[in-house]
C-alpha positions in Angstrom: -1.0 12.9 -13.1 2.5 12.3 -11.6 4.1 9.9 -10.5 6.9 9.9 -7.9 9.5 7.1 -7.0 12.7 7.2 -4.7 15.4 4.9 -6.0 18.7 4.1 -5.7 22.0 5.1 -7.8 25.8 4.4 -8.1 25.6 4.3 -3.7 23.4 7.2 -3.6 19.5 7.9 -2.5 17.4 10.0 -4.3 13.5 10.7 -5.6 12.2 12.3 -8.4 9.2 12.0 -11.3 8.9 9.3 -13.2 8.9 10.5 -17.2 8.7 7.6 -19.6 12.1 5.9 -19.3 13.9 8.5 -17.2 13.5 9.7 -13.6 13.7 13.6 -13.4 15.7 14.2 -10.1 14.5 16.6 -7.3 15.7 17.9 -4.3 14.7 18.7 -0.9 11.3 17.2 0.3 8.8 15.4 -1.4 6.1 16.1 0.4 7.3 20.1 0.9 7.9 21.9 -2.1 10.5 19.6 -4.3 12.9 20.9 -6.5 14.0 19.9 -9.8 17.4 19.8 -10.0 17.9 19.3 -13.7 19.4 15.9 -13.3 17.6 12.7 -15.4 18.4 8.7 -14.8 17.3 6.4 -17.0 14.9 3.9 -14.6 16.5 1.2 -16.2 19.9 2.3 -14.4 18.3 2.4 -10.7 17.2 0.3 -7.8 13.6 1.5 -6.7 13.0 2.0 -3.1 9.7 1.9 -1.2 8.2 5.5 -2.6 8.4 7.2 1.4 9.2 6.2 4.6 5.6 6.0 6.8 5.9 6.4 10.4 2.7 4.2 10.5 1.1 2.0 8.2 -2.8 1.8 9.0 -4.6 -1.0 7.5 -8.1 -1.9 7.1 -10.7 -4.9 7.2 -13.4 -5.2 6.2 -14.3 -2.4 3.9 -15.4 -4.0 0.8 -18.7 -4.8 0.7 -18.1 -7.6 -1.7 -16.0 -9.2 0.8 -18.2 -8.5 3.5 -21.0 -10.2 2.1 -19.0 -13.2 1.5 -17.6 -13.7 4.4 -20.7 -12.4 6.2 -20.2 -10.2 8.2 -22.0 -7.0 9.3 -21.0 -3.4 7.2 -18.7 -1.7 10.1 -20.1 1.3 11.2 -16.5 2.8 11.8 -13.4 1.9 10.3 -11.8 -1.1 11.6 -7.7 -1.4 11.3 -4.7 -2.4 12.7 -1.2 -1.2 12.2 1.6 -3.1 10.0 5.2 -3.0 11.8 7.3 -0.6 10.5 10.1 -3.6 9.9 7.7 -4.9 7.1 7.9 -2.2 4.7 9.4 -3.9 1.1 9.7 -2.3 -1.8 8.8 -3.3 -5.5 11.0 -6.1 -7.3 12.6 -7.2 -4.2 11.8 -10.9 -2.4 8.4 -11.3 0.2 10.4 -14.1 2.4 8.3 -16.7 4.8 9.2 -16.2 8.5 11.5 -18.9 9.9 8.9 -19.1 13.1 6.5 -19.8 10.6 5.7 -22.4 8.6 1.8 -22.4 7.7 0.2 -20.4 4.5 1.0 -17.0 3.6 -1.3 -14.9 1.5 -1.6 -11.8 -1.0 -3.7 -9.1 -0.6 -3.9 -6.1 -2.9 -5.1 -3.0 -1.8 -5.0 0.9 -2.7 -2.5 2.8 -0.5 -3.7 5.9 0.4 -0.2 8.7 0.9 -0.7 11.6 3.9 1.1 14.3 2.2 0.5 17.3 5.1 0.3 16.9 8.9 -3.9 16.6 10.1 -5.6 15.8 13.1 -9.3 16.0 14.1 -9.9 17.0 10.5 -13.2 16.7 8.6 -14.5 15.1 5.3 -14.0 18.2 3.2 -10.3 18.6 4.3 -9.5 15.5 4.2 -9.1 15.4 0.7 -6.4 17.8 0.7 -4.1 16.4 2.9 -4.1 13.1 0.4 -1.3 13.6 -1.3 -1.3 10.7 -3.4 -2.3 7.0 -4.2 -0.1 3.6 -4.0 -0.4 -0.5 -4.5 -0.1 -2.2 -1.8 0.2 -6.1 -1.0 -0.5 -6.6 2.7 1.2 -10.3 3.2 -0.5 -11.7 6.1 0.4 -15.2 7.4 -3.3 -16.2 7.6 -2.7 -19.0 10.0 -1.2 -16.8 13.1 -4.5 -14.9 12.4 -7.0 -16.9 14.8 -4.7 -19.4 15.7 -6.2 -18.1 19.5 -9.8 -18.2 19.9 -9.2 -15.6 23.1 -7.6 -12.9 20.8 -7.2 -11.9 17.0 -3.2 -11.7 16.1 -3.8 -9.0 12.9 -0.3 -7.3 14.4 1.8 -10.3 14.4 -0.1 -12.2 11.2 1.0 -9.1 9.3 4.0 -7.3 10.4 6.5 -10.2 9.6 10.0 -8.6 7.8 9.0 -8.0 4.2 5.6 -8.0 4.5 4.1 -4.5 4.3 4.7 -4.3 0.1 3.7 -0.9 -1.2 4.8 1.5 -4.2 6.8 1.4 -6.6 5.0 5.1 -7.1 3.3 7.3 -5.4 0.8 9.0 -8.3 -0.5 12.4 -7.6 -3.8 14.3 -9.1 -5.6 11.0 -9.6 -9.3 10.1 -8.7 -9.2 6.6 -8.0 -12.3 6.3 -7.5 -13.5 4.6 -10.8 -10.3 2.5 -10.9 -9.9 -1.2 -10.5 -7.6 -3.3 -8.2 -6.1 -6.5 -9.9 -3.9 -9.1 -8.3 -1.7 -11.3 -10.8 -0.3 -14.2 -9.3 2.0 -16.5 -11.6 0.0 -14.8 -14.7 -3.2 -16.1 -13.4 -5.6 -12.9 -12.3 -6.8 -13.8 -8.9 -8.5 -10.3 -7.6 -10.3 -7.9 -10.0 -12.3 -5.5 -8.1 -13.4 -2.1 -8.2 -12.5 0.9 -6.2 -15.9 2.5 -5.6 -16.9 -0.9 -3.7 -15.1 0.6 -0.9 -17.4 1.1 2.5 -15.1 4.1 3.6 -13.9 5.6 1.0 -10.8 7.6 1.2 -11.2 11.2 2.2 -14.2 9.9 4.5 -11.5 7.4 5.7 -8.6 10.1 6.3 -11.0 12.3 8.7 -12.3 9.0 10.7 -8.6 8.2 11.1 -7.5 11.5 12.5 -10.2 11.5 14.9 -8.3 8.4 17.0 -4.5 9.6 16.1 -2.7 12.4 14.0 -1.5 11.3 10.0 1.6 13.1 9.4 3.2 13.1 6.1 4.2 9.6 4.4 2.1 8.0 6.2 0.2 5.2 4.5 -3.4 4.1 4.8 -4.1 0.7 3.4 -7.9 0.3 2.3 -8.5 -2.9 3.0 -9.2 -5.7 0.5 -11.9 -7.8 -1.8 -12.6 -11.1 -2.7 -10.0 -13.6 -4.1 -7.5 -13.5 -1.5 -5.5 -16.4 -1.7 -2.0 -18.5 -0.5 1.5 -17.9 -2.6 3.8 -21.1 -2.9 7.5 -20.4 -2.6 8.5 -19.4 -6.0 5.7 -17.5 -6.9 6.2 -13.9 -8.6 2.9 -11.7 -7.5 1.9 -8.6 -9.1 -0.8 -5.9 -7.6 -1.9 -4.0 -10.8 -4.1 -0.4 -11.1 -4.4 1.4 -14.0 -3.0 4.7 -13.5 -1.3 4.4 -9.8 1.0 1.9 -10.6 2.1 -2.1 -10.7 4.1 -3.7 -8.0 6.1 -6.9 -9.0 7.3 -9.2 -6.2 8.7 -12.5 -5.6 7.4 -14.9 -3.1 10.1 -16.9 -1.4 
């Protein structure tokens, strides 16, 4: 297991491996062959970044089954998504602001990220798997209200591609299985989601080759799973954490 982060340093961008306390720096491109440069920061010393820069963030509903049996609703047959502006992307430790054109409830929703690390298109189940190059938290901050505020058309774009609300990293963790893992949501120090991994409809190799049937995944890209029961609103003030074990924790505050 490794885990990657890009940070920032005395005015300067880098990325590198995440070892204990200290960052060991690399060169070139993460998601191309890397190099260690020799270099270590302590973590301590550094601003963390959003882990890669997607050119598309793909999101999903509905593929808990938990979630679809409370809210009941039929089990998809095919993935349904939407894309997250590229404008919303946030990064760990920094603030989830409400709109100013907004003024109704915002919620958290935690989800596993899934990270493209090789170019793929048209691909199937079994090579899916090895264009994943990693695994992320995400906390896909939608402004519930906009959602079906019109009866004649769902607003998933615009509920959820506000400035600051496409959370995800502070990692990216490599050579994981996730799928016996388990997605927690912290809000104020009171757990509000606790749900497991392998409760997923489309899980994610199956959901990488469904994907690049309708549009090519290049590297960075980011595939939000969708989320579970126990999505809920954030008060101003709030800090929110999305925990799993072994990919990472993302802390934010909710302004």
């Amino acid at each position: 297991m490794t885990q990657w982060v890009r940070f920032k340093h005395q005015s300067k961008e880098g990325f590198g491996q995440v070892q204990g306390a200290h960052i060991a720096v690399y060169s070139g491109d993460l998601f191309s062959n890397p190099q260690a440069t020799g270099e270590k920061i302590d973590l301590a010393d550094v601003t963390i970044d959003i882990p890669c820069t997607p050119s598309k963030m793909i999101a999903m509903v509905d593929n808990f089954q938990a979630l679809v049996i409370k809210l009941e609703h039929t089990v998809p047959p095919e993935p349904l998504y939407f894309l997250k502006g590229n404008n919303s992307f946030l990064a760990a430790n920094q603030v989830i602001r409400t709109p100013k054109s907004y003024t109704g409830k915002i919620v958290y929703e935690g989800e596993l990220g899934i990270v493209i690390g090789k170019h793929c298109h048209e691909v199937s189940e079994s090579e899916a798997a090895s264009v994943i190059f990693g695994y992320t938290c995400i906390n896909d901050v939608t402004a519930i209200e906009i959602l079906n505020r019109d009866p004649g058309y769902a607003q998933w774009t615009r509920a959820k591609s506000f400035n600051t609300f496409g959370v995800f990293g502070p990692y990216i963790t490599t050579d994981i299985d996730p799928s016996k893992l388990t997605i927690k949501t912290i809000l104020n120090d009171q757990e509000r989601q606790n749900y497991p991994v392998a409760d997923m409809i489309f899980p994610p190799a199956k959901l990488v080759s469904l994907l690049s049937q309708d549009m090519p995944l290049t590297p960075g890209d980011i595939i939000a799973c969708g989320t579970s029961v126990g999505v809920g609103s954030m008060k101003p003030g709030s800090n929110v954490s999305i925990i799993i074990e072994g990919i990472g924790r993302l802390d934010n505050r909710f302004e």
